[in-house]
N, C-alpha and C positions, 0 to 999 in steps of 0.2 A: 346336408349338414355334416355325415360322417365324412363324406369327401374333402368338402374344406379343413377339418380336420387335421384328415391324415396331410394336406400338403401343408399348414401350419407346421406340423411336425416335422417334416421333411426339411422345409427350410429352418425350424430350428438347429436340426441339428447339424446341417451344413455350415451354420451360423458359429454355431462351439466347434465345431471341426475347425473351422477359419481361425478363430480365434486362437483356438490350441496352435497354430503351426506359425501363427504371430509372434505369440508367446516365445518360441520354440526359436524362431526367428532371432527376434531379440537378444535371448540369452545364449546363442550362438557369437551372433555379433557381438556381443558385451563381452564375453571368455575371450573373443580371437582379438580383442580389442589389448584385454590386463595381460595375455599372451605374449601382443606383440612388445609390449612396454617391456617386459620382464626378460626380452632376450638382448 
């Protein structure tokens, strides 16, 4: 039981890890997007 657990765990938080760098991703792309417009 605590074993499944801890790997639940594990994959959640690789799960927000991925998430975050989507995110991060995105609002990357979006800046270099209103960036290029503005030169």
């Amino acid at each position: 039981m605590y074993k499944n657990l801890l790997c639940y765990d594990v994959v959640y938080h690789i799960i927000e890890y991925v998430k975050g760098k989507v995110v991060e991703l995105k609002k990357y792309n979006f800046f270099k997007k209103i960036f290029k417009s503005q030169k």
